[in-house]
Structures are given as C-alpha cells and as structure tokens.
C-alpha positions in Angstrom: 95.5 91.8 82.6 96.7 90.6 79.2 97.8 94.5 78.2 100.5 94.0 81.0 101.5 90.8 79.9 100.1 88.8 82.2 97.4 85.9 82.6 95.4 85.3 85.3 93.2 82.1 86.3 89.1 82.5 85.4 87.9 81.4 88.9 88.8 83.6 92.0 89.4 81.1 94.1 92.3 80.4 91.6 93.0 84.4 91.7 93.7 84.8 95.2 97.1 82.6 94.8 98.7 84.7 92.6 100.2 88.0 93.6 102.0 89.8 96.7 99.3 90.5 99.7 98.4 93.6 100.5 97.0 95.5 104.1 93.8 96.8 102.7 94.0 100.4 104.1 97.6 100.3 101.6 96.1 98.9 98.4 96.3 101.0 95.7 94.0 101.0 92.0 94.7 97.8 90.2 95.0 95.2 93.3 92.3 93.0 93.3 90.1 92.9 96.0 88.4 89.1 96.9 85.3 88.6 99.3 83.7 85.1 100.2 81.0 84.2 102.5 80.7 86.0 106.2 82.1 83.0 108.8 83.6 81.3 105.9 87.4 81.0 104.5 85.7 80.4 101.2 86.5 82.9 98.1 83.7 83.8 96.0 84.3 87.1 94.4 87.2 89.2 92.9 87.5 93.1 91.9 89.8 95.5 90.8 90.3 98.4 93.2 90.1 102.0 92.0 91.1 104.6 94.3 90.1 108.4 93.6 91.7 111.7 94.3 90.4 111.6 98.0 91.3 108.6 98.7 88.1 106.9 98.3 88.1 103.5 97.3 85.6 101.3 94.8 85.7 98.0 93.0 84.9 97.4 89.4 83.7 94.1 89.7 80.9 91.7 87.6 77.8 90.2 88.9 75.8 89.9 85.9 77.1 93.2 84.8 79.9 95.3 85.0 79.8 98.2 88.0 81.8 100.2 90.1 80.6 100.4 93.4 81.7 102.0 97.0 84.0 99.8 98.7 84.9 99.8 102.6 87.0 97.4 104.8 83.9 95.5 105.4 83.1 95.0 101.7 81.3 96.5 98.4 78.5 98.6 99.6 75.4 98.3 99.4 75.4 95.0 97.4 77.2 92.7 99.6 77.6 94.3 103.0 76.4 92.0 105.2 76.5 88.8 102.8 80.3 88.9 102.1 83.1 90.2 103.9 86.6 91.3 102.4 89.3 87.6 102.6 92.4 89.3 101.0 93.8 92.0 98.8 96.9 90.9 96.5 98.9 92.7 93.9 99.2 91.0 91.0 100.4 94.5 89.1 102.9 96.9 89.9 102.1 100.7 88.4 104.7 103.4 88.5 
C-alpha cells in the first residue's frame, strides 16, 4: 500500500478499521477481503481481492506463502472453506 501513499496496520484485526465497507458481491480488485473463525466475530485473516475479466473473484493472500486462490462469498476455496468464513470487505483504495 505504500506505492499509493498509504500505510496500513501489520495485524488484520487492526486492518479491518481502516477503510469504507463494502457489499462483497460489489468489491472490486484491491479491497481487502478479512475472514476469522466460523461462529466467531474474531478477524484472523486479510487479502487483497482480484477480480478477472469474467467476473471471477480470488484473493492474494499469505499463509506461509504467497498465493492466489478462488474466492466465494463463503471464503478462499479450498483452504479455508469450512474453517473461516468471510467478516468484512473494506476499501482502503480507490482506482480509477
């Protein structure tokens, strides 16, 4: 985020306070995605959304490593489906 001039908190639960929410099905590439816990409010997990030609959506995220993976309303597939659920999308940057 520092090529756009602006900073952004290391832990994701400090993340998710900082930009405008978003309805999922309107997020575009460059929100950020954050995911938590199934049953819980907790945060645990941020990504950056990338939306292709088709409309498909992913999330470049790290866990361990860094990878793109398929994401849906209910989370990153296969990884977390089932473990964590999607908590909230914010935009943090604006693109033209």
């Amino acid at each position: 985020m520092r090529i756009f001039g602006r900073k952004i908190k290391r832990d994701s639960s400090e993340q998710v306070t900082l930009g405008k929410t978003i309805d999922f099905k309107n997020s575009k590439t460059g929100d950020l995605l954050f995911q938590g816990p199934i049953g819980t409010n907790k945060i645990t997990h941020t990504g950056i959304i990338l939306l292709n030609e088709n409309g498909d959506r992913y999330i470049a995220h790290s866990k361990q490593q860094v990878r793109v993976n398929k994401l849906g309303k209910e989370g990153i597939y296969p990884q977390m489906l089932g473990v964590q659920d999607v908590k909230e999308v914010k935009r943090f940057i604006e693109f033209v």
